[in-house]
C-alpha positions in Angstrom: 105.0 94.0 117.9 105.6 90.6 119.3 106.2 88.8 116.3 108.8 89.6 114.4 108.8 90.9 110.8 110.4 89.9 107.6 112.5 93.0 106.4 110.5 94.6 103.3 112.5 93.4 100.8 112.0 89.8 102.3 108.4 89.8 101.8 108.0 91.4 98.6 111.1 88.6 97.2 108.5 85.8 98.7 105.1 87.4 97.8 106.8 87.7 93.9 107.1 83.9 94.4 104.3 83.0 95.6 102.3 85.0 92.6 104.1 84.0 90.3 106.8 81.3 90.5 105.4 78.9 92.7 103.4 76.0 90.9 100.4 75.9 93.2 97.4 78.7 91.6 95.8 77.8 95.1 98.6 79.5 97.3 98.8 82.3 94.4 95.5 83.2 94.5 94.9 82.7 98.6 98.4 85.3 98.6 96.3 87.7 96.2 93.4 87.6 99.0 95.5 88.2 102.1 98.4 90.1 100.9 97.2 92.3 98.2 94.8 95.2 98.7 91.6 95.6 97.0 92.7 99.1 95.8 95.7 97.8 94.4 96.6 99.3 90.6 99.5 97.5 88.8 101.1 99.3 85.6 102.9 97.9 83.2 104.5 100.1 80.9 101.3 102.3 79.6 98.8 99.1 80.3 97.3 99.8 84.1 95.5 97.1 85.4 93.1 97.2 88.3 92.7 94.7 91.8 89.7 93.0 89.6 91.7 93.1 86.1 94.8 91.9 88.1 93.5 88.5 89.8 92.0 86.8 86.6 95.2 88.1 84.6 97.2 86.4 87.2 95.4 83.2 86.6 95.6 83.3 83.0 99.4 83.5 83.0 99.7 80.8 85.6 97.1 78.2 83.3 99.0 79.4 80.2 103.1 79.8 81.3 105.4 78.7 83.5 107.4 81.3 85.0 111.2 80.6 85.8 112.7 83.5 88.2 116.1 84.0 86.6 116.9 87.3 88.6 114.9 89.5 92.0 117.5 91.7 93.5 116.5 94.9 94.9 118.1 97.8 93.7 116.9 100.5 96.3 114.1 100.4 99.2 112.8 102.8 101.6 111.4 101.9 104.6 108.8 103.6 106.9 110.7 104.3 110.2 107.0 104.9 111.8 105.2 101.6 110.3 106.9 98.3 108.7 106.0 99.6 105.1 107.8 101.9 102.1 108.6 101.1 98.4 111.2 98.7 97.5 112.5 98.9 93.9 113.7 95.6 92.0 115.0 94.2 88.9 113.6 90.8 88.2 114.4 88.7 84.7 112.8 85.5 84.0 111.3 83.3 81.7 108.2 82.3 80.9 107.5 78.5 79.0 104.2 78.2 77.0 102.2 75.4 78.1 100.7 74.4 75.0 103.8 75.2 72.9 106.7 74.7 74.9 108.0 78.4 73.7 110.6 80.4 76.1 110.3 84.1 76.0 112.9 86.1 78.7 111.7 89.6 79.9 113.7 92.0 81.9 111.3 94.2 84.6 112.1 97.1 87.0 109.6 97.0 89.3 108.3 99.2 92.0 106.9 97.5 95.1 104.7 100.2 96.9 104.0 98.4 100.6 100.9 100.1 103.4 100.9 98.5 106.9 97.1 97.9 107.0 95.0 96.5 109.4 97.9 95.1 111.3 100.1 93.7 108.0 101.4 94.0 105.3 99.5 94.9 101.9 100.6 95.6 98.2 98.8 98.4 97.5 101.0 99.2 93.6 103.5 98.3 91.2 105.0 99.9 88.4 107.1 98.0 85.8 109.0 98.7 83.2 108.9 95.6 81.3 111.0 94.6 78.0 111.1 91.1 76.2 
């Protein structure tokens, strides 16, 4: 490879942002096209949530909240030796703010990054999360 990679944990800390703490729904969404994979499934404590249930929840939380990244530090990863993929595991707490109302709520996540090398990059292919408020 000539270009050289971000490690793992680097681009799942900056795809987190660009979903969901950046302001722009633009870059969110073009992220969502490029960066996560059509067979994506996300699951959220018992709630599991496909690539087409995933996209318009993402813009509803983005028109409705503000998110505030309090905490992302990665507890554990593992990293393909054969392909610049793995799983990396992280603890995130932040804050979302009501647009209409102003209202804070904090939430507390573990979350469980699963990365594929496909077609030449980098997709999110899953998350799990354990997710308390």
């Amino acid at each position: 490879m000539s270009v050289q990679l971000q490690t793992l944990s680097e681009w799942v800390t900056e795809l987190n942002d660009t979903l969901f703490i950046q302001p722009n729904d633009e870059i969110a969404l073009k992220a969502v096209h490029e960066q996560v994979d059509p067979s994506f499934v996300v699951k959220i404590n018992h709630n599991v949530y496909t690539y087409d249930q995933f996209k318009p929840g993402l813009q509803y939380a983005r028109s409705s909240g503000t998110s505030i990244q309090d905490t992302f530090s990665v507890i554990l990863q593992w990293e393909n030796s054969e392909k610049p993929d793995g799983v990396v595991a992280v603890l995130s707490k932040w804050t979302v703010k009501e647009k209409a109302t102003g209202k804070e709520t904090k939430k507390t996540n573990v979350i469980l990054w699963e990365v594929k090398w496909i077609d030449g990059k980098r997709k999110l292919i899953g998350q799990t999360e354990v997710e308390v408020v």
